[in-house]
N, CA, C and O atoms as a CHARMM CRD file, in Angstrom:
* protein
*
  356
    1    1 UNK  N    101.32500  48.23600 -32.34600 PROA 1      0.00000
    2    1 UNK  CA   100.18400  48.22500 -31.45100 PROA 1      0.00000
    3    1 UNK  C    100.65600  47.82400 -30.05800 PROA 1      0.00000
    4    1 UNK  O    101.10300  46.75600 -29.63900 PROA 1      0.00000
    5    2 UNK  N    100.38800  49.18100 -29.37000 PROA 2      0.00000
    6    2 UNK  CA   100.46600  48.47400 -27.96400 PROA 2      0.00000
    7    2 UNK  C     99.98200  47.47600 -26.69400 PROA 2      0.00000
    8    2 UNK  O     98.88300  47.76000 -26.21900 PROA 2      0.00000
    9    3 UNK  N    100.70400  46.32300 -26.09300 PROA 3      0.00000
   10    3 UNK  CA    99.35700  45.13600 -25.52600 PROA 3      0.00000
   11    3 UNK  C     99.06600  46.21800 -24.08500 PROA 3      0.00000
   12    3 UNK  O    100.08200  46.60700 -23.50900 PROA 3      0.00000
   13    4 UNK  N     97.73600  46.66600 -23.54900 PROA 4      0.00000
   14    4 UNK  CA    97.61200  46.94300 -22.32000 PROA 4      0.00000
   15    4 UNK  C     96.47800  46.34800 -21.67200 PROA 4      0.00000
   16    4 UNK  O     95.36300  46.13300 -22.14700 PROA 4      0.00000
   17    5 UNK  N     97.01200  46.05800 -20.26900 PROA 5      0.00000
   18    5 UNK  CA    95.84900  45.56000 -19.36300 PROA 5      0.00000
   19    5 UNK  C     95.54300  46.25500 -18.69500 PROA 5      0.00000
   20    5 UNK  O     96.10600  47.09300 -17.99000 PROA 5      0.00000
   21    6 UNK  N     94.36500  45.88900 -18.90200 PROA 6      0.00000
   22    6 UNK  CA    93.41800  46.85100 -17.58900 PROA 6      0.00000
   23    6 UNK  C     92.90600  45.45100 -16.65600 PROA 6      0.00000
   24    6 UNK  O     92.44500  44.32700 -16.85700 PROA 6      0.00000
   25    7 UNK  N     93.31900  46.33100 -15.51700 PROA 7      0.00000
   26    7 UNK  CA    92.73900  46.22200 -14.76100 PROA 7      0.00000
   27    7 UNK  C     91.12100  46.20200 -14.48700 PROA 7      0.00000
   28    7 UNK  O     90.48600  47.24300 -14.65500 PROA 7      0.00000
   29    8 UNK  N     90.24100  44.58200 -13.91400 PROA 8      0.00000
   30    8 UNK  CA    89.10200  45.07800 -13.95300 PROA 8      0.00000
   31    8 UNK  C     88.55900  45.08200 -12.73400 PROA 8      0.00000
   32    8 UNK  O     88.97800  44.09700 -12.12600 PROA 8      0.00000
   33    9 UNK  N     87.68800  45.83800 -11.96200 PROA 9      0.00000
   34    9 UNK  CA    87.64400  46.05900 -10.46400 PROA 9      0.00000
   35    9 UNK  C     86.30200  45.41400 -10.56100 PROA 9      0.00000
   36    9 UNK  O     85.48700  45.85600 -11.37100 PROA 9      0.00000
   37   10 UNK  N     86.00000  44.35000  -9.75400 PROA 10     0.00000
   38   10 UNK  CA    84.86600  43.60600  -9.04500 PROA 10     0.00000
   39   10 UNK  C     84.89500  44.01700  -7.44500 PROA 10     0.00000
   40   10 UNK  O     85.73600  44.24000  -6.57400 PROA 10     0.00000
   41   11 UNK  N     83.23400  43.97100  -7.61700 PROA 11     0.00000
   42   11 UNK  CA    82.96200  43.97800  -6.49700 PROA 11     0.00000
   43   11 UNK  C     82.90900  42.77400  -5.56000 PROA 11     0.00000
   44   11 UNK  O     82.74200  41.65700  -6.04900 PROA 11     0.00000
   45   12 UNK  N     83.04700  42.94000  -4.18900 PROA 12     0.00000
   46   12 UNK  CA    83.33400  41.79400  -3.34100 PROA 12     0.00000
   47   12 UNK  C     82.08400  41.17300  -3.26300 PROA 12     0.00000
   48   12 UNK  O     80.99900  41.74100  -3.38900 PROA 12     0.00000
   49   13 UNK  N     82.25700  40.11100  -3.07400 PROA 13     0.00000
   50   13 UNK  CA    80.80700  39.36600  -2.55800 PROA 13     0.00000
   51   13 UNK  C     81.23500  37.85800  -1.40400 PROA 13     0.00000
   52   13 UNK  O     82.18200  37.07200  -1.37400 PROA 13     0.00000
   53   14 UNK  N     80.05400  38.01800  -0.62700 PROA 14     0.00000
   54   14 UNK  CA    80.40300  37.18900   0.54200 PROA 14     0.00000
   55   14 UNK  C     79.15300  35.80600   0.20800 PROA 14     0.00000
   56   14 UNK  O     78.07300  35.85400  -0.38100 PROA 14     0.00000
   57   15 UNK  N     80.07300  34.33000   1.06000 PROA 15     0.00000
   58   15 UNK  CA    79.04800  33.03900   0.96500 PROA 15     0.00000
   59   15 UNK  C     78.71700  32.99500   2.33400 PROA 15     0.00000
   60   15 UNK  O     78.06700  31.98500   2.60600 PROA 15     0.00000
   61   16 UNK  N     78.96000  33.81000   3.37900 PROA 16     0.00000
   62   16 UNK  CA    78.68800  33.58900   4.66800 PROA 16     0.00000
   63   16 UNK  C     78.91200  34.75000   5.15900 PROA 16     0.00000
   64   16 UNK  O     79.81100  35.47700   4.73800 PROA 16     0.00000
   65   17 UNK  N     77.69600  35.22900   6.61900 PROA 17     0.00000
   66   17 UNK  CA    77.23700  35.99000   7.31800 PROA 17     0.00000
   67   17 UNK  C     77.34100  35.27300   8.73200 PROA 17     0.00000
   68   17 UNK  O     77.09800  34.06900   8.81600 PROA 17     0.00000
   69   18 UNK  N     77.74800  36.11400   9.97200 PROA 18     0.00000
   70   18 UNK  CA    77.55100  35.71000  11.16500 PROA 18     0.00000
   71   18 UNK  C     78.12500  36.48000  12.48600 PROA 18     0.00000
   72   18 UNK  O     79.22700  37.01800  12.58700 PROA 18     0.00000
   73   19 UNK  N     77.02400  36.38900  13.54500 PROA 19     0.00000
   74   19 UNK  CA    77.48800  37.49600  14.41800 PROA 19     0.00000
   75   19 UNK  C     78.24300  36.94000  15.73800 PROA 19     0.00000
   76   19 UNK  O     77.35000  36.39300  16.38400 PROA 19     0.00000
   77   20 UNK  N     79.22300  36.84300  16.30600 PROA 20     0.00000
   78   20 UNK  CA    79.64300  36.66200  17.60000 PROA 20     0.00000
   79   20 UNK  C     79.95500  37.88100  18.46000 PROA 20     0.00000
   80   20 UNK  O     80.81500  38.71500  18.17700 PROA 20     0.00000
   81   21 UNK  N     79.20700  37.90100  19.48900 PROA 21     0.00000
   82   21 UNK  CA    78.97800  39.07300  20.45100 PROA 21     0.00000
   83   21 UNK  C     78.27600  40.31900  19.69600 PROA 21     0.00000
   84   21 UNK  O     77.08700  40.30800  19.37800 PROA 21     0.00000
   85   22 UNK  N     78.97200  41.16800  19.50200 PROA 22     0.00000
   86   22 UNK  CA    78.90500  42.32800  19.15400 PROA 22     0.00000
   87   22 UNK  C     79.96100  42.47200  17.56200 PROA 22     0.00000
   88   22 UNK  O     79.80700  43.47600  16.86600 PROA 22     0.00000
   89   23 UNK  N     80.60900  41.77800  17.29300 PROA 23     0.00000
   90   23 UNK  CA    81.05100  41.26300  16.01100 PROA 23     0.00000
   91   23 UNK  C     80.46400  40.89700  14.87600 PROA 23     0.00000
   92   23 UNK  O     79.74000  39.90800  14.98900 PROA 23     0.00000
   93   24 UNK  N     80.55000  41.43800  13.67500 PROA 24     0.00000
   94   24 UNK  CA    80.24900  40.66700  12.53700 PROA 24     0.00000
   95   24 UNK  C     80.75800  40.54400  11.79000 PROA 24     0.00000
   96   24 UNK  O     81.51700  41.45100  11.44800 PROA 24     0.00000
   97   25 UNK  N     80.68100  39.35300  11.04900 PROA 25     0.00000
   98   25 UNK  CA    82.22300  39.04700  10.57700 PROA 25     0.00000
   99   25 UNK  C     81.39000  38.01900   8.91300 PROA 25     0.00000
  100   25 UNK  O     80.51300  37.15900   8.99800 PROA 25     0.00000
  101   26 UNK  N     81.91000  38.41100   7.89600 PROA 26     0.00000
  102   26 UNK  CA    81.24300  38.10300   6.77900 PROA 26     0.00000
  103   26 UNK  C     83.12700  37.08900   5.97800 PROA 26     0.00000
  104   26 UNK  O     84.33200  37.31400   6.08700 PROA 26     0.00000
  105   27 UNK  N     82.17500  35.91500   5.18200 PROA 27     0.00000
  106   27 UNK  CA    83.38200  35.33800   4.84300 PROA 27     0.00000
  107   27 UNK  C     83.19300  35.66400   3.05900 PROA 27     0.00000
  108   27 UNK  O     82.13800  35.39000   2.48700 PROA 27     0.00000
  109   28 UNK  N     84.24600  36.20800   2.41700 PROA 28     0.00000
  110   28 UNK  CA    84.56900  36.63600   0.92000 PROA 28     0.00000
  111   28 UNK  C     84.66400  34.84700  -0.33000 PROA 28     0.00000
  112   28 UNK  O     85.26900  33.77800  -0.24000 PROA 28     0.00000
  113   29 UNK  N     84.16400  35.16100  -0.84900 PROA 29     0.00000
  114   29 UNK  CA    84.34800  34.27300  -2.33300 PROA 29     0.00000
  115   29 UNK  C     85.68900  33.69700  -2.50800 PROA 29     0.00000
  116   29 UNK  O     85.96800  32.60400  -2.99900 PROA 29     0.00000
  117   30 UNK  N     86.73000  34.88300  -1.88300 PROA 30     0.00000
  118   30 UNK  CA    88.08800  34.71200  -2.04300 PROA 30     0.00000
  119   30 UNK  C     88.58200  34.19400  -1.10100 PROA 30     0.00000
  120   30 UNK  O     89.81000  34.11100  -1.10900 PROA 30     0.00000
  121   31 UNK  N     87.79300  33.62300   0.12100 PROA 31     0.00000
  122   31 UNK  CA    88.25500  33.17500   1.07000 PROA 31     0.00000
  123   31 UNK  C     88.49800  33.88000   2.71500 PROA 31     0.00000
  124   31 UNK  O     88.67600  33.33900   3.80700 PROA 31     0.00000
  125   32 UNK  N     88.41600  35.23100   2.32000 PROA 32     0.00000
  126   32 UNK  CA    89.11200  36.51500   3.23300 PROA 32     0.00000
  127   32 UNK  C     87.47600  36.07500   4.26300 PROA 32     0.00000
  128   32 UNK  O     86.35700  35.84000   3.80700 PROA 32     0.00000
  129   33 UNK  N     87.93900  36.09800   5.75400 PROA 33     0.00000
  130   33 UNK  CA    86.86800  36.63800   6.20800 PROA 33     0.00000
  131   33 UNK  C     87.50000  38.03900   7.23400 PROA 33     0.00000
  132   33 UNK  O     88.59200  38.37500   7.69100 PROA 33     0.00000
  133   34 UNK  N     86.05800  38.57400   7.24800 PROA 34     0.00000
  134   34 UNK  CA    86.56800  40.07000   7.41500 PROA 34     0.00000
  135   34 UNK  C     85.32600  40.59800   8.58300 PROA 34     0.00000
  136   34 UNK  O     84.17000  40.31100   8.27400 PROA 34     0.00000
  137   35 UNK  N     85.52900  41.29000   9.79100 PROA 35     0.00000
  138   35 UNK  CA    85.20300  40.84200  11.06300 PROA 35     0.00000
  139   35 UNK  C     84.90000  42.99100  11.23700 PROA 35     0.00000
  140   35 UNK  O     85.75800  43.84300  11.00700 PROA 35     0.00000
  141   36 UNK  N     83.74000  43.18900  11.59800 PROA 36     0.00000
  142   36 UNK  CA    83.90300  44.47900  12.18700 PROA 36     0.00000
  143   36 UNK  C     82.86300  44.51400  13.54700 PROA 36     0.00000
  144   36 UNK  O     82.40200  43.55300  14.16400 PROA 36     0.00000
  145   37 UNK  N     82.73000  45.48800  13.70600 PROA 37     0.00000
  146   37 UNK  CA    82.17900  45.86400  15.40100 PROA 37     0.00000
  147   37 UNK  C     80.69300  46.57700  14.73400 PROA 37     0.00000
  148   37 UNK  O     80.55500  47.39000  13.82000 PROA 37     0.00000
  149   38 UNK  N     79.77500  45.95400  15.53400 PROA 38     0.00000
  150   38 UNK  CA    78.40000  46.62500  15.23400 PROA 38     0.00000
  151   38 UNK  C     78.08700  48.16700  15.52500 PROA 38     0.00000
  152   38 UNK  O     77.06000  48.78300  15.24000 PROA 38     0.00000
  153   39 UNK  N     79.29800  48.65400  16.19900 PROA 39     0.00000
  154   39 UNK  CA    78.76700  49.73400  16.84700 PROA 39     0.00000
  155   39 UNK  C     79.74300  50.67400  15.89000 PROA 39     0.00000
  156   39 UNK  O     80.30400  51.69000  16.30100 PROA 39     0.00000
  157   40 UNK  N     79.84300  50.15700  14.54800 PROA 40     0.00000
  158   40 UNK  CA    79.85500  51.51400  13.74500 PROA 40     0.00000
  159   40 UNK  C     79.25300  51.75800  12.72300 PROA 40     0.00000
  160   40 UNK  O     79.74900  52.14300  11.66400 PROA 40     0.00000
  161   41 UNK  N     77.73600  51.48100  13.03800 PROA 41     0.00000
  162   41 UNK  CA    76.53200  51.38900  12.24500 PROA 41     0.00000
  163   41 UNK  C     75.73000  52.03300  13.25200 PROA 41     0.00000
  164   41 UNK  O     75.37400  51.34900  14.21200 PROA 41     0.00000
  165   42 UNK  N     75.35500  53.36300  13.17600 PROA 42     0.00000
  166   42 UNK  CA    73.59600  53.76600  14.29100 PROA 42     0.00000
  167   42 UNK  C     72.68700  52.76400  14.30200 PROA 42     0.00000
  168   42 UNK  O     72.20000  52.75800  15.43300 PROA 42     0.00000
  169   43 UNK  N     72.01800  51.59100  13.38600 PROA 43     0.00000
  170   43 UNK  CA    71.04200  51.14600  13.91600 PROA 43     0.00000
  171   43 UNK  C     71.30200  49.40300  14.33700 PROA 43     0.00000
  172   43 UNK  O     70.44800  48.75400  14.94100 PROA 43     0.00000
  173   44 UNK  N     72.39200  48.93400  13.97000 PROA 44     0.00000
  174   44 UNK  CA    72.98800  48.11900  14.64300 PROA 44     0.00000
  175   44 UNK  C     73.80400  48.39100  16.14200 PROA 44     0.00000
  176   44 UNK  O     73.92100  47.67600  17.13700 PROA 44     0.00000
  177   45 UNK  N     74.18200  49.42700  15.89900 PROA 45     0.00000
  178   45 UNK  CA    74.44400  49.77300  17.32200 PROA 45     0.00000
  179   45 UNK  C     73.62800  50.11600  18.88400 PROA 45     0.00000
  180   45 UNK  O     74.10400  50.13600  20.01900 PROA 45     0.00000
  181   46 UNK  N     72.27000  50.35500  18.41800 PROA 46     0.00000
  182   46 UNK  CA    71.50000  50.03600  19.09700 PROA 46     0.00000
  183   46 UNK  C     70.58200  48.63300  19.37500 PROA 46     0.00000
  184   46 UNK  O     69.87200  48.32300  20.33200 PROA 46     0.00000
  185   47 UNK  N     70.89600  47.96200  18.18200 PROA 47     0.00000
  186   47 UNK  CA    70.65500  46.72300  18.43000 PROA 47     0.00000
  187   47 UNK  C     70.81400  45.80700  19.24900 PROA 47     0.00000
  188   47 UNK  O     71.98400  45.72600  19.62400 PROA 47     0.00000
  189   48 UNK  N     70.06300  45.00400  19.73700 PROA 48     0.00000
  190   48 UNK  CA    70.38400  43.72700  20.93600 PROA 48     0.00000
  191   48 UNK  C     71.37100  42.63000  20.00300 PROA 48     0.00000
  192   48 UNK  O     71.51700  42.71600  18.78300 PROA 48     0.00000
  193   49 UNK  N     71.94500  41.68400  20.81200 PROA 49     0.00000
  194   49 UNK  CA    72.75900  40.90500  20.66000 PROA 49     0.00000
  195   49 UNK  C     71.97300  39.67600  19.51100 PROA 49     0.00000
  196   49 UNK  O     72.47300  39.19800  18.49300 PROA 49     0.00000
  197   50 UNK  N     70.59800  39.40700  20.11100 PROA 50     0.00000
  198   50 UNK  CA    69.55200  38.68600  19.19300 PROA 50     0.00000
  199   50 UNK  C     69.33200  38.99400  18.15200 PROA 50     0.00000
  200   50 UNK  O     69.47200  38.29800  17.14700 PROA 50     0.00000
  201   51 UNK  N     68.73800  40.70000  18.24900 PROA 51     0.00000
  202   51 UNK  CA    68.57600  40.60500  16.50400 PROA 51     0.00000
  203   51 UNK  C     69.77400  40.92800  15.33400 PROA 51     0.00000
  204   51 UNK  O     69.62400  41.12300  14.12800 PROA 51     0.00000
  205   52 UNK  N     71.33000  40.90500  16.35400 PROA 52     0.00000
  206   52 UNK  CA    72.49900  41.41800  15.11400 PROA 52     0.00000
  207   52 UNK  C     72.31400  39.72700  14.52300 PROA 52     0.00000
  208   52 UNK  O     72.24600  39.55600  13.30600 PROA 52     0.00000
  209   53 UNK  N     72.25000  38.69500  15.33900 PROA 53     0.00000
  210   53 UNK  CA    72.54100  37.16700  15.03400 PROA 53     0.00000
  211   53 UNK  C     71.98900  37.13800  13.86700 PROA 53     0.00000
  212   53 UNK  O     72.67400  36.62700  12.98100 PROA 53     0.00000
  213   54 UNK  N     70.38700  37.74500  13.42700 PROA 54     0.00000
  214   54 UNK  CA    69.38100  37.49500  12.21400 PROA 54     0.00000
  215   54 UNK  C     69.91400  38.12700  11.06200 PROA 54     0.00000
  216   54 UNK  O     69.09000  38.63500  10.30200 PROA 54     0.00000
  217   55 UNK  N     71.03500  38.19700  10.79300 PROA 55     0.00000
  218   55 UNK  CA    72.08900  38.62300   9.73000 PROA 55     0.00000
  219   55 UNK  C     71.80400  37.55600   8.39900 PROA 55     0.00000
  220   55 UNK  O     71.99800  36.34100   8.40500 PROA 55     0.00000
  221   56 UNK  N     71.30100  38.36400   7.29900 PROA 56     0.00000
  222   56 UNK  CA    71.33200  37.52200   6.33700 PROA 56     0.00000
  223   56 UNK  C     71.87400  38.11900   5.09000 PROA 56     0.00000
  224   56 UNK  O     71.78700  39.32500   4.85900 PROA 56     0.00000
  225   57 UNK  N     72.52200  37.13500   4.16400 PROA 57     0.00000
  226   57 UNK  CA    73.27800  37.31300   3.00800 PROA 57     0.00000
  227   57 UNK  C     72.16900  37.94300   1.94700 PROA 57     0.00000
  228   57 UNK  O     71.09100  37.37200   2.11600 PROA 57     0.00000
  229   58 UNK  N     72.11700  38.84100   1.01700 PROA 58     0.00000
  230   58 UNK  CA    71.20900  39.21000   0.05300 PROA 58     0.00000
  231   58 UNK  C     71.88000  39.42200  -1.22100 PROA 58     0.00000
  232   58 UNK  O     73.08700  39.18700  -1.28100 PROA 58     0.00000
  233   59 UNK  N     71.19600  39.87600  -2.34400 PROA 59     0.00000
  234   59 UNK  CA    71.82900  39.95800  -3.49400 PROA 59     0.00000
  235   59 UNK  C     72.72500  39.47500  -3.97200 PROA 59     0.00000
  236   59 UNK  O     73.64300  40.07900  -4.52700 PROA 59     0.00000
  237   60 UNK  N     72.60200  38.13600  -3.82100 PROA 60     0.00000
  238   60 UNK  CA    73.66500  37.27600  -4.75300 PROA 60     0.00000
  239   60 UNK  C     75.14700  37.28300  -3.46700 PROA 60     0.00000
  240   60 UNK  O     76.31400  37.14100  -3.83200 PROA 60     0.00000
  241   61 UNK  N     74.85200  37.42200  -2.42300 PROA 61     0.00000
  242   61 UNK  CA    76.37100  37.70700  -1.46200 PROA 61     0.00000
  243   61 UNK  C     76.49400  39.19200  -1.61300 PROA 61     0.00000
  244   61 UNK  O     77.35900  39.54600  -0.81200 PROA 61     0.00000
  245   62 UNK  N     75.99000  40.30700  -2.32200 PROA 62     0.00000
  246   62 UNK  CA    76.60100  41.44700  -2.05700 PROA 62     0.00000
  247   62 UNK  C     75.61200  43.02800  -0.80600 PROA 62     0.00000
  248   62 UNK  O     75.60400  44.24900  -0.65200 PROA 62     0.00000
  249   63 UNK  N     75.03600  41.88100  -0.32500 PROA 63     0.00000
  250   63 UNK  CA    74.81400  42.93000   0.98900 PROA 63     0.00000
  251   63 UNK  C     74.35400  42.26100   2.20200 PROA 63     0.00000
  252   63 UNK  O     73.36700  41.53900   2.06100 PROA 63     0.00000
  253   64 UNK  N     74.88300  42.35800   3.39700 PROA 64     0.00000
  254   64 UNK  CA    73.73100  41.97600   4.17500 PROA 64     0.00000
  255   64 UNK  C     72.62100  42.62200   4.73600 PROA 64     0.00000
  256   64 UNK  O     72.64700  43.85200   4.71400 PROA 64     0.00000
  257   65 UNK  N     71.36000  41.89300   5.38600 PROA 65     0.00000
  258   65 UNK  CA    70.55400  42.15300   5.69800 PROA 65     0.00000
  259   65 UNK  C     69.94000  41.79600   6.83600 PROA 65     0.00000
  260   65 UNK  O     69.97800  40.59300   7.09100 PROA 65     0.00000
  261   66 UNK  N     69.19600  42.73500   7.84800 PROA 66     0.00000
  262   66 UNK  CA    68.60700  42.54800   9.04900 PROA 66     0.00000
  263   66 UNK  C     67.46200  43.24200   9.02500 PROA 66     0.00000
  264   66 UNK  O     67.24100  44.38800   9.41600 PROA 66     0.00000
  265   67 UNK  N     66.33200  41.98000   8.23900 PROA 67     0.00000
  266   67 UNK  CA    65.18700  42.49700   8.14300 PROA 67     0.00000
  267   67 UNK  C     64.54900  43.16800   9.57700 PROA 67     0.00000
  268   67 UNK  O     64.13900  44.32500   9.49300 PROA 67     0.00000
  269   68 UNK  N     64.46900  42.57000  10.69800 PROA 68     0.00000
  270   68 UNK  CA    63.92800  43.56800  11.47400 PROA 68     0.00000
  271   68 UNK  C     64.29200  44.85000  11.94800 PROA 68     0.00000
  272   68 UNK  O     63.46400  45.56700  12.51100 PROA 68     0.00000
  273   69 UNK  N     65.83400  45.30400  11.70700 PROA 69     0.00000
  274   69 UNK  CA    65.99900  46.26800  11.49200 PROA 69     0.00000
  275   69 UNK  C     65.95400  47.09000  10.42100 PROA 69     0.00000
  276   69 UNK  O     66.26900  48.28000  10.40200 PROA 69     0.00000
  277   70 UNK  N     65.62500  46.54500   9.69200 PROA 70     0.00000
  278   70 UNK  CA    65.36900  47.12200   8.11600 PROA 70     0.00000
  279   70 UNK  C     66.90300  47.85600   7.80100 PROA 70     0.00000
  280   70 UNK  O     67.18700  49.05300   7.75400 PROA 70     0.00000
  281   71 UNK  N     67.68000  46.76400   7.62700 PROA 71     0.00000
  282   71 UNK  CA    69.21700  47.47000   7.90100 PROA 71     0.00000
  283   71 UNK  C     69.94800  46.38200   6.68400 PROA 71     0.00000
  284   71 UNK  O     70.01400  45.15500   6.61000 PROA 71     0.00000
  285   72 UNK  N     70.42600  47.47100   5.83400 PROA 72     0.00000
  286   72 UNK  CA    70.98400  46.69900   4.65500 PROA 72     0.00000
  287   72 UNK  C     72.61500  47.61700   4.69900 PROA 72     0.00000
  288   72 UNK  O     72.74200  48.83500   4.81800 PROA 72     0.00000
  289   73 UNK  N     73.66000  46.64300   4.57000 PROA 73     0.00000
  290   73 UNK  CA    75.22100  47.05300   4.35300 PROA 73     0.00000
  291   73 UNK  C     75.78400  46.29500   3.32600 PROA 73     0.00000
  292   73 UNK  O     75.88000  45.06800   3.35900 PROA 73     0.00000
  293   74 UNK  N     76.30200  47.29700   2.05400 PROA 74     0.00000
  294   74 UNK  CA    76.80600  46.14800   1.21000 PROA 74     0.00000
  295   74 UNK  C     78.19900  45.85600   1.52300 PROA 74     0.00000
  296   74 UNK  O     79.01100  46.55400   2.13000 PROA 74     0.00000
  297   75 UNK  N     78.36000  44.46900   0.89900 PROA 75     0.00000
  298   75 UNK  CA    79.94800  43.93700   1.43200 PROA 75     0.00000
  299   75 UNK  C     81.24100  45.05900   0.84700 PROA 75     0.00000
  300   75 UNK  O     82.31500  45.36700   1.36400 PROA 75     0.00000
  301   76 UNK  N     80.65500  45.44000  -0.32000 PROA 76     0.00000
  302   76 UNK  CA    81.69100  45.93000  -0.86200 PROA 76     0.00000
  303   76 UNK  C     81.99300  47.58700   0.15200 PROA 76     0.00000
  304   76 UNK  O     82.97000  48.26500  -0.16600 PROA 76     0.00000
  305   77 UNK  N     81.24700  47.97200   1.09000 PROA 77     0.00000
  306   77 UNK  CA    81.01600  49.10400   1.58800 PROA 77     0.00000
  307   77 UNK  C     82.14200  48.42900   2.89000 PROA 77     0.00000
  308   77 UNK  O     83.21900  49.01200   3.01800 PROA 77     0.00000
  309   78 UNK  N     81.94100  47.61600   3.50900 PROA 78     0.00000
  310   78 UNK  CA    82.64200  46.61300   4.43100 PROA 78     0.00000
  311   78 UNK  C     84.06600  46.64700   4.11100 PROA 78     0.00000
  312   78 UNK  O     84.90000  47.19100   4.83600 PROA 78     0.00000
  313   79 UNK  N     84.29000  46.14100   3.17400 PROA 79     0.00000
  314   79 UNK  CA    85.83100  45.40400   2.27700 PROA 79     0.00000
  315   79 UNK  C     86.44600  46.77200   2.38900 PROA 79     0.00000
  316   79 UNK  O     87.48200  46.87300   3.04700 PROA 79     0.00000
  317   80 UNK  N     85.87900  47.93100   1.77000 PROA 80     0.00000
  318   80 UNK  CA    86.46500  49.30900   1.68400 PROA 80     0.00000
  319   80 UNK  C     86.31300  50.10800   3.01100 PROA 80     0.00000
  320   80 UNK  O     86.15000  51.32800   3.03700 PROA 80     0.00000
  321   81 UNK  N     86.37100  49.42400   3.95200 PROA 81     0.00000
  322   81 UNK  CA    85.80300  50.29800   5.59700 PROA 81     0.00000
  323   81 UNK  C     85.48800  51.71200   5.27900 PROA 81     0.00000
  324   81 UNK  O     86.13200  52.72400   5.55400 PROA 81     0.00000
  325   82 UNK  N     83.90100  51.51900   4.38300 PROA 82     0.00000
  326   82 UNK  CA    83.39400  52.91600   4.67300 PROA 82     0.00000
  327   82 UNK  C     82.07500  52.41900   5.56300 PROA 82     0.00000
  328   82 UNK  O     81.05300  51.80200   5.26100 PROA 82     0.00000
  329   83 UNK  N     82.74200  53.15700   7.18800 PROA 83     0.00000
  330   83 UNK  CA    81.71600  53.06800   8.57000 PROA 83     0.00000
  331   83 UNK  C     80.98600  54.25400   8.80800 PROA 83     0.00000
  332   83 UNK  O     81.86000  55.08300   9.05900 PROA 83     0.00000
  333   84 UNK  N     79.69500  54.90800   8.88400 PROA 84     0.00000
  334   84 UNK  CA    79.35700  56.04900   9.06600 PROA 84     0.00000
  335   84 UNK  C     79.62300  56.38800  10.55600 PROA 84     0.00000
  336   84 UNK  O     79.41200  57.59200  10.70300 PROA 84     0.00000
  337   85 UNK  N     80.13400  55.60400  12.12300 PROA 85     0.00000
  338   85 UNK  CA    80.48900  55.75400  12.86700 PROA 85     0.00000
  339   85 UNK  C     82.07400  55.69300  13.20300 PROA 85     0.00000
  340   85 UNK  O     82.65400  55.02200  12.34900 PROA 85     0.00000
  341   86 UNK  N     82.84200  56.14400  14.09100 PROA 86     0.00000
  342   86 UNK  CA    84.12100  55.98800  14.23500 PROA 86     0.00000
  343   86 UNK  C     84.43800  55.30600  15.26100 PROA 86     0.00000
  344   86 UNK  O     83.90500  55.69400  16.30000 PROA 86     0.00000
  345   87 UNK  N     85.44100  54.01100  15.38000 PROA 87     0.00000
  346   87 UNK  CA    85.61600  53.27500  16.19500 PROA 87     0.00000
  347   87 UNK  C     85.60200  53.75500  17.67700 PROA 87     0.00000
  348   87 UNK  O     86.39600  54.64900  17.97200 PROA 87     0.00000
  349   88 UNK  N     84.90800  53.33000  18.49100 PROA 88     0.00000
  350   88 UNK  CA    85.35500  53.28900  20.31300 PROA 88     0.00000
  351   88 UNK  C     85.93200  52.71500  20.57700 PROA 88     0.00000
  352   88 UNK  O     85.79900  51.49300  20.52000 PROA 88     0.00000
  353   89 UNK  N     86.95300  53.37800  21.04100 PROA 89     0.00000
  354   89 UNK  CA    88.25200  52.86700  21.87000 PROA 89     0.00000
  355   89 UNK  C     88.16500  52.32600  23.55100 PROA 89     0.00000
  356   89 UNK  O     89.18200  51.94800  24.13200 PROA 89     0.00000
């Protein structure tokens, strides 16, 4: 009998949310914090500086949320940089 491991893939989940400038930057379970630019999201990117700040953690750490934008990103979408916009240089 052969011993094999598998590998088991979890999803990321974050204990902290927070915006500086135009930055948001979410901190991982594992310690990692991980920092992207609002402006590769359409409705954060039109967002003011005030309402990116109202960034809140949801589902157990695995999405955030900006209720007045009605704008939900899960972490694990983050961790894997899938951005529906492409960075400005």
């Amino acid at each position: 009998m052969k011993n094999t491991i598998q590998k088991v893939e979890t999803e990321e989940t974050a204990i902290k949310a927070w915006v500086e400038g135009r930055m948001v930057f979410v901190e991982l379970t594992d310690g990692r914090i991980i920092g992207f630019p609002s402006d590769r999201f359409p409705i954060l990117k039109k967002a003011s500086e005030d309402e990116l700040k109202k960034v809140e953690l949801r589902l157990n750490g695995f999405a955030l949320r900006w209720e007045e934008l009605d704008e939900d990103i899960t972490v694990n979408g983050i961790v894997q940089g899938r951005f529906p916009l492409a960075p400005v240089h």
